[in-house]
mmCIF file of the N, C-alpha and C atoms, coordinates in Angstrom:
data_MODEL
# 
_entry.id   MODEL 
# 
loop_
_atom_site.group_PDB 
_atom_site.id 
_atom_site.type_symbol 
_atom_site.label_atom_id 
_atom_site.label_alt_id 
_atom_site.label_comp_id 
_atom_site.label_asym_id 
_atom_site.label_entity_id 
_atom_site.label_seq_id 
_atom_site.pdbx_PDB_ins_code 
_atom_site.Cartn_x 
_atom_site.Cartn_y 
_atom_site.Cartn_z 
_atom_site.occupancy 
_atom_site.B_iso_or_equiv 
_atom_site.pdbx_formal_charge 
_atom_site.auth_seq_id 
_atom_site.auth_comp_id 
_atom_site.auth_asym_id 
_atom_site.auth_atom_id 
_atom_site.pdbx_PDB_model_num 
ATOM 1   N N  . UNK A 1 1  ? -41.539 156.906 -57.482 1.00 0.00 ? 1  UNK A N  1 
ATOM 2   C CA . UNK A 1 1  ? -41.752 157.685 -58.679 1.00 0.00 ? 1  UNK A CA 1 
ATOM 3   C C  . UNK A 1 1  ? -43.201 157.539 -59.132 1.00 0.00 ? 1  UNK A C  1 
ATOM 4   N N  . UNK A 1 2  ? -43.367 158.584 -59.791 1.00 0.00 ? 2  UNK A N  1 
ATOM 5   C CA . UNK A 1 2  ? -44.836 158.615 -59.977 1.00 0.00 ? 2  UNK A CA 1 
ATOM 6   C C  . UNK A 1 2  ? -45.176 157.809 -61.686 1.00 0.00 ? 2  UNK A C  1 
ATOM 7   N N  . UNK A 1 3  ? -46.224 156.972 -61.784 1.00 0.00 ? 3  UNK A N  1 
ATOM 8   C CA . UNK A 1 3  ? -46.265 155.861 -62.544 1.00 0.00 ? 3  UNK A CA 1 
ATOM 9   C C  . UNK A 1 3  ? -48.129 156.258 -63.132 1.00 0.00 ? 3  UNK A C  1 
ATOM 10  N N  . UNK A 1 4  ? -47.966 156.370 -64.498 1.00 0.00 ? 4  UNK A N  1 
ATOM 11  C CA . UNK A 1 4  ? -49.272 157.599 -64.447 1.00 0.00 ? 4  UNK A CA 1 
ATOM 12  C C  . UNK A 1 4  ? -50.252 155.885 -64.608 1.00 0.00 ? 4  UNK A C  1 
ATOM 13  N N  . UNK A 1 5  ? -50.244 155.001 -64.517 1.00 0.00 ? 5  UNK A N  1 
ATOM 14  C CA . UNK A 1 5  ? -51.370 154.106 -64.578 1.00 0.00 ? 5  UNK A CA 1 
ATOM 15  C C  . UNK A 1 5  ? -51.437 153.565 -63.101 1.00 0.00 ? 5  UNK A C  1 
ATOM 16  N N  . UNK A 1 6  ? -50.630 154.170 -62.438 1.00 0.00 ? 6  UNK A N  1 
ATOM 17  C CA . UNK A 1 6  ? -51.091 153.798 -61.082 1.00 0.00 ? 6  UNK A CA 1 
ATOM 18  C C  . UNK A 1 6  ? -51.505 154.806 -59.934 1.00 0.00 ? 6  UNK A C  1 
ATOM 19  N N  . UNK A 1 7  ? -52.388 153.955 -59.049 1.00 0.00 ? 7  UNK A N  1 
ATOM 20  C CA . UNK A 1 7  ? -53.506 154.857 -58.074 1.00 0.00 ? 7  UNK A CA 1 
ATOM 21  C C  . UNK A 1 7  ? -52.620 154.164 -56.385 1.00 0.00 ? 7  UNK A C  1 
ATOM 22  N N  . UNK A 1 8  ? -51.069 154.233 -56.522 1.00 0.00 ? 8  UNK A N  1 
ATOM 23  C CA . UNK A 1 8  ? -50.922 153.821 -55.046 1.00 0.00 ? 8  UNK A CA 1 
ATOM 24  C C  . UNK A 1 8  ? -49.591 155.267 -55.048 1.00 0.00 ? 8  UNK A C  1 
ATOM 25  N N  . UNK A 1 9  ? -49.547 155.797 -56.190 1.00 0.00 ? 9  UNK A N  1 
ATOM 26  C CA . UNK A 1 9  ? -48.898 157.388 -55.730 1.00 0.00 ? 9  UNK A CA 1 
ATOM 27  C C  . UNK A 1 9  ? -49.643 158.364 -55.993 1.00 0.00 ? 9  UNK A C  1 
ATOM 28  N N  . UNK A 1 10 ? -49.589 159.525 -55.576 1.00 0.00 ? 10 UNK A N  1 
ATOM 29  C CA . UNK A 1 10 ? -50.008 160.562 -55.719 1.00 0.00 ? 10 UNK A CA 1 
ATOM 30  C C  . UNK A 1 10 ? -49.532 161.565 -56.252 1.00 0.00 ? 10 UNK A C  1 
ATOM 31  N N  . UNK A 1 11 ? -49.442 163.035 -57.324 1.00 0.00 ? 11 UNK A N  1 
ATOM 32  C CA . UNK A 1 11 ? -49.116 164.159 -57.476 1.00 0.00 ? 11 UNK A CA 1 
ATOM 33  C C  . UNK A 1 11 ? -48.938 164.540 -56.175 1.00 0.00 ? 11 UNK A C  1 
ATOM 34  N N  . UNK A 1 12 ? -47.696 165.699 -55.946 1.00 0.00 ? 12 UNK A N  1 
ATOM 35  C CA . UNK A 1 12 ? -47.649 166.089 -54.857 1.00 0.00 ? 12 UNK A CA 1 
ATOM 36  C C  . UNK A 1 12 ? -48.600 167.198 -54.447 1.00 0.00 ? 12 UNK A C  1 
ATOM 37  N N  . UNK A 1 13 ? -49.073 168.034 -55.671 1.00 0.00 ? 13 UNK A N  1 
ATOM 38  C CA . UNK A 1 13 ? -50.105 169.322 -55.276 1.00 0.00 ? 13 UNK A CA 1 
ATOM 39  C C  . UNK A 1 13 ? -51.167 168.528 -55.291 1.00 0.00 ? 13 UNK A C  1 
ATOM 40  N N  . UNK A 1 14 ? -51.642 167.447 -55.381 1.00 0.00 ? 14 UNK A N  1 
ATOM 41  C CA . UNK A 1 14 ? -52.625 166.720 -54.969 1.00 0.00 ? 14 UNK A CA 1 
ATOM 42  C C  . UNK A 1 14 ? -52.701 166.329 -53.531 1.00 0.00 ? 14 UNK A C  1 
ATOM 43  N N  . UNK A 1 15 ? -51.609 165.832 -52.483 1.00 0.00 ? 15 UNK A N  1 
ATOM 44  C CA . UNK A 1 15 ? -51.578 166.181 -51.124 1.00 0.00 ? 15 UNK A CA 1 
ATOM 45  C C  . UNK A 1 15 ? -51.992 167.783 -50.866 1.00 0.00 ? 15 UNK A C  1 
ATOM 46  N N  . UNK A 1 16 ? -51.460 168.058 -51.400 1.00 0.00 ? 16 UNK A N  1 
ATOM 47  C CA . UNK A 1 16 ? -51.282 169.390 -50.603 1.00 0.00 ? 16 UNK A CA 1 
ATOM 48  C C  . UNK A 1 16 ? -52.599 170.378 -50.675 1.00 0.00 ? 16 UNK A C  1 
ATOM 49  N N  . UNK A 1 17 ? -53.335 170.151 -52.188 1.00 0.00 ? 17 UNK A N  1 
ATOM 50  C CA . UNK A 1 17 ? -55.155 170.240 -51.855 1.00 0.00 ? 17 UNK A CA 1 
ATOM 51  C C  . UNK A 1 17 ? -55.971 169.608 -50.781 1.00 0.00 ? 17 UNK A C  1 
ATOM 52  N N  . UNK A 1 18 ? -55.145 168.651 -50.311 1.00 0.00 ? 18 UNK A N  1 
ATOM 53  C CA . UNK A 1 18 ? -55.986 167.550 -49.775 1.00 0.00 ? 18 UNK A CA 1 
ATOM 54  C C  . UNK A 1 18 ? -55.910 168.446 -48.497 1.00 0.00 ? 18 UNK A C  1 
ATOM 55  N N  . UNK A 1 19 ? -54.780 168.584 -47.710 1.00 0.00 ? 19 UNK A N  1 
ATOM 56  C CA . UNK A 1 19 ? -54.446 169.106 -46.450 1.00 0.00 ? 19 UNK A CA 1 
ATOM 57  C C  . UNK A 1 19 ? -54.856 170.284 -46.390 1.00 0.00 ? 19 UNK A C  1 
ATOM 58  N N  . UNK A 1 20 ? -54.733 171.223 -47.239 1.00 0.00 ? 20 UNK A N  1 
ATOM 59  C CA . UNK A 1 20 ? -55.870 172.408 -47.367 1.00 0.00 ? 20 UNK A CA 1 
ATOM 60  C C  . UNK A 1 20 ? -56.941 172.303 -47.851 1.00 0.00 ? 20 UNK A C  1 
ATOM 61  N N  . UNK A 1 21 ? -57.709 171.345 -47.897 1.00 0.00 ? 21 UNK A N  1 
ATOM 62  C CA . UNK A 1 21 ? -59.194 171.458 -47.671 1.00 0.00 ? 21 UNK A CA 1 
ATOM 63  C C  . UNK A 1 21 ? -59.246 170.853 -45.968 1.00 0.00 ? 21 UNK A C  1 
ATOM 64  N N  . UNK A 1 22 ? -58.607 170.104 -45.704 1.00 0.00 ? 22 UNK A N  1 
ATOM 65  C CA . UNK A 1 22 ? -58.592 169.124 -44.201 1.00 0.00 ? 22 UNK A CA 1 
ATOM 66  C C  . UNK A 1 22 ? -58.738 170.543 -43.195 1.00 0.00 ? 22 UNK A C  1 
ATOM 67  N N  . UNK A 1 23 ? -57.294 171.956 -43.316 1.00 0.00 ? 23 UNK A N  1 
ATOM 68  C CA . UNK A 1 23 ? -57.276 172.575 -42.473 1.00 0.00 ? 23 UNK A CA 1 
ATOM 69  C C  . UNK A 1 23 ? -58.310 173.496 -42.526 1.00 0.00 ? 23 UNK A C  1 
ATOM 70  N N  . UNK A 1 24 ? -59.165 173.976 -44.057 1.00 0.00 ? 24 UNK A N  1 
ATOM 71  C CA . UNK A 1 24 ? -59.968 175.040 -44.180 1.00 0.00 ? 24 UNK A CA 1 
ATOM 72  C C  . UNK A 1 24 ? -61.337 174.063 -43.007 1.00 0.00 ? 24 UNK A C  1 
ATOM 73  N N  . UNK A 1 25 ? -61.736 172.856 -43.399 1.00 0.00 ? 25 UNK A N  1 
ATOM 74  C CA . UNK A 1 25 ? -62.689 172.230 -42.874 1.00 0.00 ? 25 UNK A CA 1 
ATOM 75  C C  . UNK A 1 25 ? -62.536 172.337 -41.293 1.00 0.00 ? 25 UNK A C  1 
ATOM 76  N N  . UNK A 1 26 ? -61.656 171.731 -40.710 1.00 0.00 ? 26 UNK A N  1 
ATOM 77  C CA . UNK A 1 26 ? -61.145 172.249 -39.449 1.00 0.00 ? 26 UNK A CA 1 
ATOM 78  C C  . UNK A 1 26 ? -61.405 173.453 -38.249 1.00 0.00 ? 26 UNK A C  1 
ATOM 79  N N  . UNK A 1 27 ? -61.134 174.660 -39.432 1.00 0.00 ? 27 UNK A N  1 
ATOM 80  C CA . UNK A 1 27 ? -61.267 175.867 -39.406 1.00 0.00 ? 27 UNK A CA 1 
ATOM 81  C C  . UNK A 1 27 ? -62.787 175.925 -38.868 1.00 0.00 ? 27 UNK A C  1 
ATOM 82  N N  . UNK A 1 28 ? -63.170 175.640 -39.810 1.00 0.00 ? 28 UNK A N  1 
ATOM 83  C CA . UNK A 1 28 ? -64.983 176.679 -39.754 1.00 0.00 ? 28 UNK A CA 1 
ATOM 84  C C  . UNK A 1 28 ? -65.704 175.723 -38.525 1.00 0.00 ? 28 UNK A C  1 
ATOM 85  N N  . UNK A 1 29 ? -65.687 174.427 -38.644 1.00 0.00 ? 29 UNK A N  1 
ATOM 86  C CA . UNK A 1 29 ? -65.976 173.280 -37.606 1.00 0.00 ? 29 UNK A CA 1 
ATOM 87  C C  . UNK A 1 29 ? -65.607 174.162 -36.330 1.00 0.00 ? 29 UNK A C  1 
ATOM 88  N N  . UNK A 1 30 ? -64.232 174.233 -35.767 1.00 0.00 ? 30 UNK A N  1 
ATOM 89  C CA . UNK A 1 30 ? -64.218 175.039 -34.847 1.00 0.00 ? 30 UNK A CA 1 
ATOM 90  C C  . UNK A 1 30 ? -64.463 176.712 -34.826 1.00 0.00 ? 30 UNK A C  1 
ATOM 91  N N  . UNK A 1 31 ? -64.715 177.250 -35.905 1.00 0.00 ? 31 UNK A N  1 
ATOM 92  C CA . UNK A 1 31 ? -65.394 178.269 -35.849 1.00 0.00 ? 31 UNK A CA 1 
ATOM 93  C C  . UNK A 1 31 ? -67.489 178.176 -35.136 1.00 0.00 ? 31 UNK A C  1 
ATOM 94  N N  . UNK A 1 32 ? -67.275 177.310 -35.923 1.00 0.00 ? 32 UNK A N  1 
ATOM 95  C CA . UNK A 1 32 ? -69.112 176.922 -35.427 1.00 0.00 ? 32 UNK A CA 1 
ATOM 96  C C  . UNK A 1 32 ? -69.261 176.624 -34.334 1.00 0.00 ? 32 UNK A C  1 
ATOM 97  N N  . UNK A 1 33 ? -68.601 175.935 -33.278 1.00 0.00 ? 33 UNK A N  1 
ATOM 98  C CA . UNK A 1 33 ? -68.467 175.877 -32.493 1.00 0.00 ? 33 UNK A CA 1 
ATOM 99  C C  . UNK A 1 33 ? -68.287 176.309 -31.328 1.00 0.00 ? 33 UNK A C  1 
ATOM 100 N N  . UNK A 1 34 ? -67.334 177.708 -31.564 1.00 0.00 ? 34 UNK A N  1 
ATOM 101 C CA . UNK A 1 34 ? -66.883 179.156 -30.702 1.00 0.00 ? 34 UNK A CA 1 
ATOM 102 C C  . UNK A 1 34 ? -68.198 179.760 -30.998 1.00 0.00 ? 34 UNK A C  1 
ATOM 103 N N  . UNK A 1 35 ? -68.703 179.942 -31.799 1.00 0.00 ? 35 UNK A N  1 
ATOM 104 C CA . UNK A 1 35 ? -69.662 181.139 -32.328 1.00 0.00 ? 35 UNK A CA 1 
ATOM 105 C C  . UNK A 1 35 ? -70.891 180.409 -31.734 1.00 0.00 ? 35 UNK A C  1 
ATOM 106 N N  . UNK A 1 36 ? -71.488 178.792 -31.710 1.00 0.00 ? 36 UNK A N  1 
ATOM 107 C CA . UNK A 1 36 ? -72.393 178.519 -30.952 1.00 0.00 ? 36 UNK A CA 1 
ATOM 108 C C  . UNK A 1 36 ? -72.405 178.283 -29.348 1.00 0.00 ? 36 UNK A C  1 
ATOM 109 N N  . UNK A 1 37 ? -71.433 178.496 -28.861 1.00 0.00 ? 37 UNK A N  1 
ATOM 110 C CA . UNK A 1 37 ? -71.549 178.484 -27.597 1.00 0.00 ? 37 UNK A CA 1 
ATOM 111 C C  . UNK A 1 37 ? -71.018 180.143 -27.089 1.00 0.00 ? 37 UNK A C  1 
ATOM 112 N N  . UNK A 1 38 ? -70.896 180.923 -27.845 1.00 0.00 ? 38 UNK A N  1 
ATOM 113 C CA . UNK A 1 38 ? -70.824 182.256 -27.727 1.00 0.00 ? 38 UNK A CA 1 
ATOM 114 C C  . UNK A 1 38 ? -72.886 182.257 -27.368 1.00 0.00 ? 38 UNK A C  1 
ATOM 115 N N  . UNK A 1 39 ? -73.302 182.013 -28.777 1.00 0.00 ? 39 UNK A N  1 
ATOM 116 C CA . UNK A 1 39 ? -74.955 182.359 -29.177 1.00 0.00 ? 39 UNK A CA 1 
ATOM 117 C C  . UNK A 1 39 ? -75.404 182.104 -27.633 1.00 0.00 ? 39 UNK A C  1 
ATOM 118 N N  . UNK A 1 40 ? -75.070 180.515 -27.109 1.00 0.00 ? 40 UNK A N  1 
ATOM 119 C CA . UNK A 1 40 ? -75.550 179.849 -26.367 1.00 0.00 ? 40 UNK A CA 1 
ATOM 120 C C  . UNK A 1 40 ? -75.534 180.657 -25.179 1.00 0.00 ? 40 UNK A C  1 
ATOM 121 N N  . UNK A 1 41 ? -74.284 181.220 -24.740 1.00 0.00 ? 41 UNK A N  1 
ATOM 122 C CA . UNK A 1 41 ? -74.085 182.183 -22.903 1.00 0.00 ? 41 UNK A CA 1 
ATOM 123 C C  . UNK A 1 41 ? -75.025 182.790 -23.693 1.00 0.00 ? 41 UNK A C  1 
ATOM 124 N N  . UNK A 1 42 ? -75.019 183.723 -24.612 1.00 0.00 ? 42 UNK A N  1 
ATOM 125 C CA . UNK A 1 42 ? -75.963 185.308 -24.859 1.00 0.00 ? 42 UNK A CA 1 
ATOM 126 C C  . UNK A 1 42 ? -77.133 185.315 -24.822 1.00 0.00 ? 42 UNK A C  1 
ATOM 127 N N  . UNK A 1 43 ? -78.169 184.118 -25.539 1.00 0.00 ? 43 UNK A N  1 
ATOM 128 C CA . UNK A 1 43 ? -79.751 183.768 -25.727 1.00 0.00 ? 43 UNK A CA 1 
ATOM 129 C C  . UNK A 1 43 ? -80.295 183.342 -24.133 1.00 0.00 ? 43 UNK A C  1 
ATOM 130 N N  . UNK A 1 44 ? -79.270 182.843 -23.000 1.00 0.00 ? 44 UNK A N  1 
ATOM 131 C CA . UNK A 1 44 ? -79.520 181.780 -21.984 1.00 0.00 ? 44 UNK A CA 1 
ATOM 132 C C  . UNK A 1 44 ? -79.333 182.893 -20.603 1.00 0.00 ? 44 UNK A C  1 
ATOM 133 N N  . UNK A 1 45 ? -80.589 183.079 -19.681 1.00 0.00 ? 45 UNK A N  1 
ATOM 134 C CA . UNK A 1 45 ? -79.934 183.778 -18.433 1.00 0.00 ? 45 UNK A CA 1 
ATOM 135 C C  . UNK A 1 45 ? -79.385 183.430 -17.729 1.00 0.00 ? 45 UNK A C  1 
ATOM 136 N N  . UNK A 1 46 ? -78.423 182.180 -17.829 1.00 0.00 ? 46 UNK A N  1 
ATOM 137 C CA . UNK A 1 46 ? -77.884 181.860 -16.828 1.00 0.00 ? 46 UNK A CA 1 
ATOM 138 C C  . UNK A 1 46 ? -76.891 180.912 -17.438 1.00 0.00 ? 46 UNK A C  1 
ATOM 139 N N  . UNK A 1 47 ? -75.348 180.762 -16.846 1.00 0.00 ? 47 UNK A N  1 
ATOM 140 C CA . UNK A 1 47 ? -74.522 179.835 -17.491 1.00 0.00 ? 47 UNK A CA 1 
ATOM 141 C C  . UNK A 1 47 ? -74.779 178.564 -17.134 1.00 0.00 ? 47 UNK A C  1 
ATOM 142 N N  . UNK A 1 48 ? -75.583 177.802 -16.090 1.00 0.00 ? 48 UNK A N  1 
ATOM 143 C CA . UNK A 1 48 ? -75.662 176.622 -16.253 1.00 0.00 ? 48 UNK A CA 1 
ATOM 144 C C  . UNK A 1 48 ? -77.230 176.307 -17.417 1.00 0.00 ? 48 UNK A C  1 
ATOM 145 N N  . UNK A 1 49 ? -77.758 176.984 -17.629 1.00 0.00 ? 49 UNK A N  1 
ATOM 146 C CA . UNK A 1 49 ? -78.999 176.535 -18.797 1.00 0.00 ? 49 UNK A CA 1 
ATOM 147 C C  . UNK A 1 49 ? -78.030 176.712 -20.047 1.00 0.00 ? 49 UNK A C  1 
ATOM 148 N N  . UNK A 1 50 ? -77.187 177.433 -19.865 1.00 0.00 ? 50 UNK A N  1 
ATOM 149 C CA . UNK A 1 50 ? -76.334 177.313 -21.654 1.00 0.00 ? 50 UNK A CA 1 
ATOM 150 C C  . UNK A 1 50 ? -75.606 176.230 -21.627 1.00 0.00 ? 50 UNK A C  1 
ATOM 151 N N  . UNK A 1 51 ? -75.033 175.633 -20.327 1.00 0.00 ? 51 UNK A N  1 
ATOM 152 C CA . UNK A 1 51 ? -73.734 174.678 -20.588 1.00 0.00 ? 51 UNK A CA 1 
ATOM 153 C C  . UNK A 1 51 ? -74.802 173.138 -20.600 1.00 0.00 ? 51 UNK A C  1 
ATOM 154 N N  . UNK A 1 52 ? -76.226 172.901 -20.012 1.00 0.00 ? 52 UNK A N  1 
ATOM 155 C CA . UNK A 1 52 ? -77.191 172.136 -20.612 1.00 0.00 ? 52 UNK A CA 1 
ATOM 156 C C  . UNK A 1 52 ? -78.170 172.034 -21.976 1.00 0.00 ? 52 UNK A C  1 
ATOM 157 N N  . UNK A 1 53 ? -77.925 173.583 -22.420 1.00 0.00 ? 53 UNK A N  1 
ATOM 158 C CA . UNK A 1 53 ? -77.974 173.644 -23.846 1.00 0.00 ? 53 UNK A CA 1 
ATOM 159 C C  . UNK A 1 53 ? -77.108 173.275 -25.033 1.00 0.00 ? 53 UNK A C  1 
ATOM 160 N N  . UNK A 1 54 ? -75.729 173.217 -24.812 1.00 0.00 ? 54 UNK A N  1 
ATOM 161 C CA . UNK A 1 54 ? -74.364 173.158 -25.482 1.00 0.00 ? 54 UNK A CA 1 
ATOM 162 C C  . UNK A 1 54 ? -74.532 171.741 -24.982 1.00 0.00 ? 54 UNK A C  1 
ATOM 163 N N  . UNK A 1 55 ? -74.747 171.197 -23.909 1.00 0.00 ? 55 UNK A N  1 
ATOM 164 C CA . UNK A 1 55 ? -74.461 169.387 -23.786 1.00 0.00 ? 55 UNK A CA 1 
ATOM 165 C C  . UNK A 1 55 ? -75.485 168.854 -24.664 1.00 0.00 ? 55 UNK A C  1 
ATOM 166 N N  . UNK A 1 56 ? -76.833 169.478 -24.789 1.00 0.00 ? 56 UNK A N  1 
ATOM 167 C CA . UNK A 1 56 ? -77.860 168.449 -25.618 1.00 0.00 ? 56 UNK A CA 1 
ATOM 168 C C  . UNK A 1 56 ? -77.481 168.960 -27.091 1.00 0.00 ? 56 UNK A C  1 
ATOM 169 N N  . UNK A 1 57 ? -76.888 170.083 -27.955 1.00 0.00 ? 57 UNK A N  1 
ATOM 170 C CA . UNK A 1 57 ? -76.265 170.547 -29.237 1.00 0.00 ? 57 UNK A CA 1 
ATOM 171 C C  . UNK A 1 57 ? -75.267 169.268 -29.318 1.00 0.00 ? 57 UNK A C  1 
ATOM 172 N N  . UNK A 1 58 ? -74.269 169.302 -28.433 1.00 0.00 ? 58 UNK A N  1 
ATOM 173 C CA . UNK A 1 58 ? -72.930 168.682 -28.563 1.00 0.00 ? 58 UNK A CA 1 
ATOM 174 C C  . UNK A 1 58 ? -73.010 167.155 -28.956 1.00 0.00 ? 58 UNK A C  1 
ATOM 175 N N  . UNK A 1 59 ? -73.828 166.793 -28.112 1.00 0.00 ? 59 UNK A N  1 
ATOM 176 C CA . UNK A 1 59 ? -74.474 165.645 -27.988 1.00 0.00 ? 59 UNK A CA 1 
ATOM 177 C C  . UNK A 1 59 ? -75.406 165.407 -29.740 1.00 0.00 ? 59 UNK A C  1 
ATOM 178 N N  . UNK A 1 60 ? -76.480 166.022 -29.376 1.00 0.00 ? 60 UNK A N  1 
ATOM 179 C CA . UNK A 1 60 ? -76.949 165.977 -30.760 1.00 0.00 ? 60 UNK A CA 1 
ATOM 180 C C  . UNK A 1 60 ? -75.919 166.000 -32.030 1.00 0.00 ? 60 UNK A C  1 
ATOM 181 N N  . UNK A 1 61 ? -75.343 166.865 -32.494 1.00 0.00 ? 61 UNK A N  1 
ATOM 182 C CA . UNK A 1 61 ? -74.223 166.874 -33.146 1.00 0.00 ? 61 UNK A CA 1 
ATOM 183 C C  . UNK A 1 61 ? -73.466 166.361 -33.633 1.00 0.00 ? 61 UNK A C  1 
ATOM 184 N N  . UNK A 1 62 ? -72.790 165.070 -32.433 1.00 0.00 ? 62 UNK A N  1 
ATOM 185 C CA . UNK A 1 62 ? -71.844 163.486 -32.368 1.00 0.00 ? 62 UNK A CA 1 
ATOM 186 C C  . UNK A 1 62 ? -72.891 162.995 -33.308 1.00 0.00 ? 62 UNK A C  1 
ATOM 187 N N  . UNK A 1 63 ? -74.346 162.817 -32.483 1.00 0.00 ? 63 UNK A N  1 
ATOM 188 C CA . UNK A 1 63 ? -75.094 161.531 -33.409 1.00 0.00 ? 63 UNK A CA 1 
ATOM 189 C C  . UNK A 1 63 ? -75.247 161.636 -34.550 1.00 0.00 ? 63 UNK A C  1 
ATOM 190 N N  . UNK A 1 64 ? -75.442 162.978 -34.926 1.00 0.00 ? 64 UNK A N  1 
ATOM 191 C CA . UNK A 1 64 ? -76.015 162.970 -36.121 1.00 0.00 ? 64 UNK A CA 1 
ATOM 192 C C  . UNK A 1 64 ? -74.967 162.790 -37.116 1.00 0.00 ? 64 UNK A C  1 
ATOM 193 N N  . UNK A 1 65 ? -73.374 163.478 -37.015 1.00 0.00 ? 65 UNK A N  1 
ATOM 194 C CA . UNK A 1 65 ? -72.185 162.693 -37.161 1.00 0.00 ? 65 UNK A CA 1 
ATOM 195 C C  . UNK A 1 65 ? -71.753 161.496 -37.403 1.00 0.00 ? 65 UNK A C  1 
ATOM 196 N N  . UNK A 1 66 ? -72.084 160.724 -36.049 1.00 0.00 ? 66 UNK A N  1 
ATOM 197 C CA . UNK A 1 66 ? -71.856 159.386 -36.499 1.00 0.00 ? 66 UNK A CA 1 
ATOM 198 C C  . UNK A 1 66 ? -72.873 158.500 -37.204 1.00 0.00 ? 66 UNK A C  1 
ATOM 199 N N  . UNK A 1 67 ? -74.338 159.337 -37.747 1.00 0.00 ? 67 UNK A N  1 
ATOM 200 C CA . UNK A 1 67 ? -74.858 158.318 -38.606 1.00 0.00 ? 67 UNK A CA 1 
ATOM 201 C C  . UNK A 1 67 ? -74.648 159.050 -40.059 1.00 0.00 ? 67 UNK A C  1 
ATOM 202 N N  . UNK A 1 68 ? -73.963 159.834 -40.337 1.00 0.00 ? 68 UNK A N  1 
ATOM 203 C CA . UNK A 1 68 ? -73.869 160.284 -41.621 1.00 0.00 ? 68 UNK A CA 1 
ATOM 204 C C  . UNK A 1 68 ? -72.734 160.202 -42.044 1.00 0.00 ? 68 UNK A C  1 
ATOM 205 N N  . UNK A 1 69 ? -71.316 159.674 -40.741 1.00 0.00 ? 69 UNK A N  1 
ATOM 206 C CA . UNK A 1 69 ? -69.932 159.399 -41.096 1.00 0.00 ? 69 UNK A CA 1 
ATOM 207 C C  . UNK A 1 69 ? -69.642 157.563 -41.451 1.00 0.00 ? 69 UNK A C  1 
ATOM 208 N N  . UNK A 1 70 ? -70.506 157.185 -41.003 1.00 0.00 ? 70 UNK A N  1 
ATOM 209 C CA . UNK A 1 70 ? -70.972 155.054 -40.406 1.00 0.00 ? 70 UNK A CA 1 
ATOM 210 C C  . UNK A 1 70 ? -70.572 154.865 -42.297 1.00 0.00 ? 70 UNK A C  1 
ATOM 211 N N  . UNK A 1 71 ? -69.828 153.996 -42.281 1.00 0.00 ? 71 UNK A N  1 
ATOM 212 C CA . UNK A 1 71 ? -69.967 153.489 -43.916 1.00 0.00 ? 71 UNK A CA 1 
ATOM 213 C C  . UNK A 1 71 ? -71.356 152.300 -44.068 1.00 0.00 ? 71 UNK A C  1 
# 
C-alpha cells in the first residue's frame, strides 16, 4: 500500500511515465541509428567505406556513452 511519507512505493501512473519515457527514448535511439547508417551507404561510394564509417561512429558513440553514463 502506498504510504505518502515513504520513497520505497511508487504511484502507479508514476511507473507508467517512467516506461513511456524508457520506450519513447528507445524509439528515437534506434531511429538515429537506422537513419545514420541509411546517411552512411548514401554519402559513401562503396559499402565497405560506410560499414568503416558506421564502425568508427559506433565505436565513437559507446565512448562517449560510457563517459557521460560512468557515475
Amino acid at each position: 500500500m502506498f504510504e505518502p511519507g515513504s520513497n520505497t512505493h511508487e504511484l502507479p501512473c508514476a511507473c507508467a511515465g517512467k516506461f513511456f519515457w524508457f520506450v519513447f527514448i528507445i524509439f528515437l535511439t534506434l531511429n538515429l541509428m537506422c537513419f545514420y547508417g541509411i546517411m552512411a551507404v548514401y554519402i559513401t561510394p562503396d559499402l565497405i567505406v560506410a560499414t568503416v564509417l558506421s564502425a568508427f561512429f559506433y565505436g565513437f558513440w559507446c565512448g562517449l556513452l560510457r563517459i557521460s553514463i560512468s557515475p
